[in-house]
C-alpha positions in Angstrom: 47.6 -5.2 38.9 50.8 -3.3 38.7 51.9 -0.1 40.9 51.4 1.8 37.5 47.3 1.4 38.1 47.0 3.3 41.4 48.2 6.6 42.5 51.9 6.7 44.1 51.7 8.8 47.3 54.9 11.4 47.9 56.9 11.2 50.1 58.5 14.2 50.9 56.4 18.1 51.3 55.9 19.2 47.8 55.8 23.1 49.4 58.6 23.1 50.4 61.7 24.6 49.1 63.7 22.9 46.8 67.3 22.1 45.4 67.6 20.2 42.3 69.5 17.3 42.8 71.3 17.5 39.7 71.8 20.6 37.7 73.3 21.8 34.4 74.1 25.3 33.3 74.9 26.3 29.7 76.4 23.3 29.2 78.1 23.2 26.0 80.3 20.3 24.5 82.1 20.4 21.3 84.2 17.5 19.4 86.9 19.3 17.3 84.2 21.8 15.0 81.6 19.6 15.5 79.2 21.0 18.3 77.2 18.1 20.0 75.6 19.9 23.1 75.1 23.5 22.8 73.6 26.0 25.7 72.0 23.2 27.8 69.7 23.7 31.0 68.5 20.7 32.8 67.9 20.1 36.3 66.7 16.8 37.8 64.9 16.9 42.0 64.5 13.8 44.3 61.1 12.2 43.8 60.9 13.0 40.2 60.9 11.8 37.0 62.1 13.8 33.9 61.7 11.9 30.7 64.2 13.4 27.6 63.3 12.8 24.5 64.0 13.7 20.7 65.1 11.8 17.8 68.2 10.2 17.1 70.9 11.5 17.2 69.1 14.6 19.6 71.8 14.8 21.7 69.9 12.6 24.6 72.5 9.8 25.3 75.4 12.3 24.7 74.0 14.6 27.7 73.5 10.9 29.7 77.5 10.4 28.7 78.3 14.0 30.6 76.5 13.6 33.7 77.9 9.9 34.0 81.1 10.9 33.6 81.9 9.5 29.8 82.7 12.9 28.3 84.1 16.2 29.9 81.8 19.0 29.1 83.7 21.8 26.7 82.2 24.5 29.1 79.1 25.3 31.1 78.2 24.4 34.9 77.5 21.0 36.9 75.9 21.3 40.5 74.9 18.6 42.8 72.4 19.7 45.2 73.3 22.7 44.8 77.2 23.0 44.5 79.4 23.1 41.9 81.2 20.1 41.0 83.7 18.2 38.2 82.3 15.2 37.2 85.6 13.7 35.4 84.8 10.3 35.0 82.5 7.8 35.5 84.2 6.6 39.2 83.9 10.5 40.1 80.0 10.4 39.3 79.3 7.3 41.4 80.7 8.8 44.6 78.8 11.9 43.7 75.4 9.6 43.8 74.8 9.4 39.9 74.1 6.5 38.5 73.7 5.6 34.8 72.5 2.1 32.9 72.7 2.4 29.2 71.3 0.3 26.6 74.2 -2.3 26.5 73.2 -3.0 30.4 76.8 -4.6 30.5 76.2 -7.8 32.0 77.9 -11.2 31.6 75.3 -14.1 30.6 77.6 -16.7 32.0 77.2 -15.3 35.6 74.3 -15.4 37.9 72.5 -12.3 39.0 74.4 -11.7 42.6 78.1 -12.2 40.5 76.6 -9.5 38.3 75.6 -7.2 40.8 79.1 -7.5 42.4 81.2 -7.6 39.6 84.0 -5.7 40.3 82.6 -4.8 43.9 82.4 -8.2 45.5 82.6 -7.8 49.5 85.2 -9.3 50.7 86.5 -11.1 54.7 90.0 -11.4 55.3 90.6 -12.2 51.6 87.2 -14.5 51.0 84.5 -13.5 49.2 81.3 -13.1 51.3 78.9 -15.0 49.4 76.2 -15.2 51.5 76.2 -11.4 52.4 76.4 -10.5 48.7 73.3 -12.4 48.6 71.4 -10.4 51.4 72.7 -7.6 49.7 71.5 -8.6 46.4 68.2 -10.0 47.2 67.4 -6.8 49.0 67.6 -4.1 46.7 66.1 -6.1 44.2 63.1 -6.7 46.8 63.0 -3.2 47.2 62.3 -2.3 43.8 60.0 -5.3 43.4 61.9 -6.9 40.6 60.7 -10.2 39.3 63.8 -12.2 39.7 62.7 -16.1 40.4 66.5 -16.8 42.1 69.8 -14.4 42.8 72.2 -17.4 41.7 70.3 -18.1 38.3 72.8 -17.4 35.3 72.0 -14.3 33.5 71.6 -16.2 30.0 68.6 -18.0 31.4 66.3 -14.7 32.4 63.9 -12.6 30.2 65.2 -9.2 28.5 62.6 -7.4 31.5 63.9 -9.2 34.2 68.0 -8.5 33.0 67.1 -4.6 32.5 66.1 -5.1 36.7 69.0 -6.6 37.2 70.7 -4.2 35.9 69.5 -1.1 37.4 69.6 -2.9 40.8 73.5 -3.3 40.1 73.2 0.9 40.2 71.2 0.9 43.5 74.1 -1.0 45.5 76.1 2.3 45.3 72.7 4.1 46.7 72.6 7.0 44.3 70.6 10.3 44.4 70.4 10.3 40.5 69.7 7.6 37.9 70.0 7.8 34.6 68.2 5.0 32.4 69.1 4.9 28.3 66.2 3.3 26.2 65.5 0.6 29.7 62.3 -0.5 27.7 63.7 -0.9 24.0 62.5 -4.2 22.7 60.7 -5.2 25.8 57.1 -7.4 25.5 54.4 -5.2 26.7 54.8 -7.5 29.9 58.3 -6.8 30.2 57.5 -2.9 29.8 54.9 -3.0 32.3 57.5 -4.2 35.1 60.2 -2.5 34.1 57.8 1.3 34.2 56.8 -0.4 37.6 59.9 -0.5 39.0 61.1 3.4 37.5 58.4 4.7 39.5 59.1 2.6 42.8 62.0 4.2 42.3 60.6 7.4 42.5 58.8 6.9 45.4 62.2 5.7 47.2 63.2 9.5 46.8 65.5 9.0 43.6 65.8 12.0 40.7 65.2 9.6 37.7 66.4 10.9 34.0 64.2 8.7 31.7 65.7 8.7 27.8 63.3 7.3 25.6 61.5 7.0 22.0 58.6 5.4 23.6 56.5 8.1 24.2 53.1 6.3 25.8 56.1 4.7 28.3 57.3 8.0 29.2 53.9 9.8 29.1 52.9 6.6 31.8 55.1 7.9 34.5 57.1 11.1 33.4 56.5 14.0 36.2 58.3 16.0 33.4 59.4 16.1 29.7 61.9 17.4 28.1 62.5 17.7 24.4 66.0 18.1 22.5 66.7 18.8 18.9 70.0 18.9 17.4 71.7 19.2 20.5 69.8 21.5 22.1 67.1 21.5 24.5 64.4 23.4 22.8 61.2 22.7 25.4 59.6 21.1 28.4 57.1 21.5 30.5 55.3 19.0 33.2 53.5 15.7 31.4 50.1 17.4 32.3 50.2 19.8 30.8 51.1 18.6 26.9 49.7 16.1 24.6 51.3 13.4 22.4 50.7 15.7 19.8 52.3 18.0 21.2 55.3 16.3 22.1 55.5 15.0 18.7 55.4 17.8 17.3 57.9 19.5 19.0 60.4 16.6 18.4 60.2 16.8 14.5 60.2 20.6 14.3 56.5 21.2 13.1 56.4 23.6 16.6 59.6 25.5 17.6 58.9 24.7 21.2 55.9 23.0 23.6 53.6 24.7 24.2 54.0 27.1 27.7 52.3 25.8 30.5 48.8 25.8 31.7 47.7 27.9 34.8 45.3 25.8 37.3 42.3 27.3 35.8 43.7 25.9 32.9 44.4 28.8 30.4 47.9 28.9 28.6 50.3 31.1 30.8 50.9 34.2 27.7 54.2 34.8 26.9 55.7 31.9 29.0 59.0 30.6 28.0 60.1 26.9 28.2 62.6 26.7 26.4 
């Protein structure tokens, strides 16, 4: 039995008031006349996850580029808890606590999982690596977000396309960010492999981080989304909580049959009239 079959219990006061950790404002971004992100609004709290989806070539990974730091945004507002910030280039959005792990994952199959981790960031003592406190390190965060990893100094080659996505968002944890963002992390998993990795998003959660989750799959993000998101054409053009939409809907809305979700319910569970999501 996986995490995924029994209710996760919060861990913070849902009452009370709250910042998004991560927030854009009319965010636009253009490429000479060609305009990839128009008008976008998208926040992200701790202890949440919003999945975005849309089809290719929505504008998903593009947004995911801007808040990691991969593209400068041609206009528009970026606030971190709150406060307005410049997220220049992927170092600048590490230190403000966002953390991205696109579909490449970036690793190197001829080095084990603690080299991987480290690469680049290896601790260092009076000019010797620390091996054996990389390890700790190492086996720790991945023990925190119950990864399947049978050894930390087994080659990268030699493990399954589940365990190397974990691997791989553990190697974002080390910098302890407030904000994750994962591109596609269970394209061409086994349904095994999917279960894990959907396990460990919403351990995740539960640790307190704000978790963007960019995905085709929709019974994946349905699974563990708090919220979803839909873009079309660059533009964000709905979203409401998971509960309150059905695939149908979502569907829908991602292939232009509806112009928008549908607005959300009320707790009697009547459509709210004349509510906007988009």
């Amino acid at each position: 039995m996986t995490h995924l079959d029994t209710p996760v219990a919060p861990t913070y006061d849902p009452e009370a008031p709250r910042i998004p950790a991560l927030e854009l404002r009319d965010l636009n971004l253009s490429f000479g006349g060609i305009r990839a992100l128009e008008h976008i609004d998208f926040k992200v709290y701790s202890h949440e996850i919003v999945a975005l989806v849309g089809e290719n070539a929505a504008g998903k990974s593009t947004l995911a580029k801007v808040v990691s730091g991969v593209y400068r945004p041609t206009s528009g507002t970026i606030l971190r808890d709150g406060m307005e910030v410049s997220i220049t280039s992927p170092s600048v959005a590490t230190r403000l606590g966002i953390a991205t792990v696109f579909q490449d994952l970036a690793l190197a199959n001829n080095l084990d999982v603690v080299a991987n981790m480290f690469l680049g960031h290896e601790r260092n003592r009076a000019n010797v690596l620390s091996s054996d406190e990389m390890e700790t390190e190492a086996k720790s965060v991945l023990d925190e977000i119950g990864a399947r990893i049978p050894s930390v100094r087994y080659p990268c080659e030699n493990l399954s396309a589940g365990q190397r996505q974990s691997v791989a968002i553990a190697r974002t944890l080390l910098a302890k960010p407030k904000i994750v963002v994962l591109d596609e992390p269970t394209s061409s998993l086994s349904i095994t492999q999917t279960a894990e990795v959907l396990d460990l998003i919403v351990r995740m959660r539960r640790l307190g981080h704000g978790i963007v989750l960019i995905s085709h799959n929709l019974a994946d993000v349905q699974a563990v989304a708090d919220r979803i998101v839909v873009m079309r054409h660059g533009r964000i053009i709905g979203e409401s909580p998971m509960s309150d939409v059905t695939y149908e809907d979502i569907v829908a809305a991602i292939t232009g049959a509806i112009q928008s979700l549908p607005a959300p319910v009320t707790t009697r569970g009547t459509r709210v009239v004349g509510a906007s999501v988009a």
